[in-house]
N, C-alpha and C positions, 0 to 999 in steps of 0.2 A: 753471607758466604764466608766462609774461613780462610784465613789466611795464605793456609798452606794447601792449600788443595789437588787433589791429585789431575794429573795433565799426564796424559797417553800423548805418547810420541811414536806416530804413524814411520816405518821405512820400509818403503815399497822395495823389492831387490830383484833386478833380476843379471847375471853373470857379474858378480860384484863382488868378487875375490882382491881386484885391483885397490879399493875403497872404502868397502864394509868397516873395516876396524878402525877406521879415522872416523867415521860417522860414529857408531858405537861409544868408541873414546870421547867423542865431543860432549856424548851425555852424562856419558858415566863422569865425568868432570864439574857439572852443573853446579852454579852456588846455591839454586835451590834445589833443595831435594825430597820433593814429593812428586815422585814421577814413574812410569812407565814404560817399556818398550815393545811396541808392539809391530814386532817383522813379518811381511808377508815377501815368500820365496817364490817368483812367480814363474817358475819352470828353471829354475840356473844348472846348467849341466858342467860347471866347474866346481871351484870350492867351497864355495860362497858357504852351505848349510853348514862344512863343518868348525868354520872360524863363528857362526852364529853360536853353534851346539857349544862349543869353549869359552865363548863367553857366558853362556845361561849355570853351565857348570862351575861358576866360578862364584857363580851366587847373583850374576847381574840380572836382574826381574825380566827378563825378557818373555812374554807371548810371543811364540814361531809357528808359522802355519806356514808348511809347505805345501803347492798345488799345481798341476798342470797347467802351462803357460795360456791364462788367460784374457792377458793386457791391463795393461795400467790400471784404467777405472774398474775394472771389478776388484782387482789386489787389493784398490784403496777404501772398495763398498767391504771387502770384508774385513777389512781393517779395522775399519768406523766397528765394525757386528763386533770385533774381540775385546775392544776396549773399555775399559772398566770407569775411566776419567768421564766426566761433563764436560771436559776440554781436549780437542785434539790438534797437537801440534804435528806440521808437516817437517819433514827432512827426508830429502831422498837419500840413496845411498853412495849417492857419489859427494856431496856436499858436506857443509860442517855448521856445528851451532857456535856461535860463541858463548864462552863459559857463562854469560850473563843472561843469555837470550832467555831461559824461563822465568828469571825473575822479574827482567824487565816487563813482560807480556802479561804475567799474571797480578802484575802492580797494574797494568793499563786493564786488564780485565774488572778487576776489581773497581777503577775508577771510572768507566765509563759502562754502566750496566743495562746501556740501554743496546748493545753492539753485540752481535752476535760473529764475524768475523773478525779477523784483526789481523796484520802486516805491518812489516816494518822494512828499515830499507837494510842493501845486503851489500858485502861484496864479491867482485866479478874478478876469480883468482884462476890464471893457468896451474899448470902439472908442475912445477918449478915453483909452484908459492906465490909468484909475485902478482900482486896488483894491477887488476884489470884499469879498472873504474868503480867505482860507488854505485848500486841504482837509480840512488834518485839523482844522480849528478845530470841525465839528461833531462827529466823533469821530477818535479818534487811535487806530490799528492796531496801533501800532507793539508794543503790549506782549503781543498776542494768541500765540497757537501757532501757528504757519503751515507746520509742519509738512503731510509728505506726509498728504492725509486731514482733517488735523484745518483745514488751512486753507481745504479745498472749505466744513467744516462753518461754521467761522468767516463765510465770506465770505456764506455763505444765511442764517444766523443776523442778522448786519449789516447785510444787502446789501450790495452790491457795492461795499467802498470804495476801490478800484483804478483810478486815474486813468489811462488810457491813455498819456497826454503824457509820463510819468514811468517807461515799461516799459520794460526790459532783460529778455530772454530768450535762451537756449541754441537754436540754429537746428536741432541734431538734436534736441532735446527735443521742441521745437515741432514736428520733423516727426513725430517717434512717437506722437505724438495725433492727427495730420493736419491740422496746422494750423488755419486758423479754419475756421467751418461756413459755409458758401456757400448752406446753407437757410436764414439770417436777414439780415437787411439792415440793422437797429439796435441787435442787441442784441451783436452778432461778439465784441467786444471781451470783455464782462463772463462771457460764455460759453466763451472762450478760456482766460481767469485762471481761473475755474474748475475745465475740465479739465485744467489745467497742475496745480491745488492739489488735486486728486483722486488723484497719482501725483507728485506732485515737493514739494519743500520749495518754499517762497516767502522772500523776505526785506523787510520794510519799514524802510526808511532814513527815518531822522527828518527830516534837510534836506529844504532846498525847491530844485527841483531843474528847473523849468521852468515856462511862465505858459499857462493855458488860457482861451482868447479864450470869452467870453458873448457870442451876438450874434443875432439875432431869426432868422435863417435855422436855426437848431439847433431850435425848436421851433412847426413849423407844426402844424395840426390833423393834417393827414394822416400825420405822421411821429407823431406822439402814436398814432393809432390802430393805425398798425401797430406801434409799440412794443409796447401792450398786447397785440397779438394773438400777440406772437412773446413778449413776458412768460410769459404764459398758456400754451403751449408748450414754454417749458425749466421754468415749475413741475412739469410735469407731470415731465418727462424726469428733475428732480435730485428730486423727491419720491420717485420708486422709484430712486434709483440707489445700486449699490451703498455703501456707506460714510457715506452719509446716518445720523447720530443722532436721536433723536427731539426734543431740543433744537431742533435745525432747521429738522424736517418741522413740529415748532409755530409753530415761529418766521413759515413764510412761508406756512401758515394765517391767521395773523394779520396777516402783511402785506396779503394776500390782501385778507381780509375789512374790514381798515379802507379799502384804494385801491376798491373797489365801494362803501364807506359813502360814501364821498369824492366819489365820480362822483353817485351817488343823489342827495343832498344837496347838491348845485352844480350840476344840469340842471335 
């Protein structure tokens, strides 16, 4: 593999005039520069296309595909379809890379080649800049098995501590599971890393590796509800699926049973 290898950098957008150009600027910044931008527009009825259109005119590599509001996972199935790279890095459009984030990833690519996903940890920054917390500051992955198998078990065990902000993944890999599922709308991401850890190695990289924006649009009621209803959903789906341990299937029993004590006892 060579060095410098080209890495497509996925930004799903959709009404992202507020944000677009700090994500943008975070790349076009990078210290490595073998890279890609590939935006998918996923219905924005604000400005969003024409601060993209300004930047591509400026000479920035971007691939833009504009398309009627589809949802997440397909924006991001056809993201995977435009990208030119063997590597596809996530950043949504509200978030940031740090300047380092592709060379550190594509050093960890390089060094562990038997790993088809890869994350790392991020920070949790409100609209004012300031520091949340770290990711892994409430738990640290890093020392887990993430091996093929063992890491679907790890990640239901933990829940899902895979920051989307911080993904690198293998573009045929990712299509040989078919990409994300186009039946859920909020859970795409965590359900992806899953069936990537079902059949591939994972790798977690200790560094911090890009910033993910906290900000009152991420958790309306209505987006709460259908979480839990698509939650409830893949329990079902990884409780029977193959390679599940019983470790596990306890495990998110009792996740289960405390988020209903939770709800019970707070309505």
């Amino acid at each position: 593999m060579s060095d410098n290898f080209l890495i497509s950098i996925m930004i799903c957008c959709y009404n992202s005039e507020k944000y677009i150009s700090e994500t943008i600027d975070s790349i076009i910044n990078q210290t490595y520069d073998n890279w890609e931008i590939i935006i998918i527009n996923d219905g924005s009825k604000d400005n969003t296309e024409e601060i993209i259109l300004n930047y591509r005119q400026q000479g920035v590599p971007i691939t833009y595909h504009c398309q009627e509001n589809k949802g997440f996972a397909a924006a991001r199935n056809k993201a995977i379809e435009l990208a030119k790279g063997e590597w596809i890095a996530i950043i949504d459009h509200d978030d940031v890379c740090l300047l380092d984030r592709l060379e550190i990833q594509s050093t960890h690519i390089r060094k562990h080649p038997n790993a088809e996903l890869f994350f790392a940890n991020t920070i949790h920054f409100n609209d004012k800049g300031v520091e949340i917390r770290r990711h892994f500051d409430r738990f640290n992955p890093c020392k887990l098995d993430l091996s093929a198998g063992k890491a679907l078990n790890n990640l239901l065990i933990h829940a899902n501590f895979i920051s989307s902000s911080t993904v690198v993944f293998n573009k045929k890999v990712a299509l040989s599971i078919g990409g994300f599922n186009t039946e859920y709308k909020y859970v795409v991401d965590a359900d992806f890393c899953k069936r990537m850890g079902s059949r591939y190695d994972i790798y977690a990289g200790e560094e911090t590796v890009s910033k993910w924006r906290v900000h009152k649009n991420q958790s309306t009621q209505q987006m709460e509800s259908i979480r839990h209803k698509e939650g409830n959903q893949t329990f079902i789906k990884y409780f029977f699926f193959e390679g599940v341990n019983n470790i596990a299937r306890i495990s998110m029993i009792v996740y289960l049973v405390r988020r209903y004590l939770k709800i019970i006892f707070t309505t």
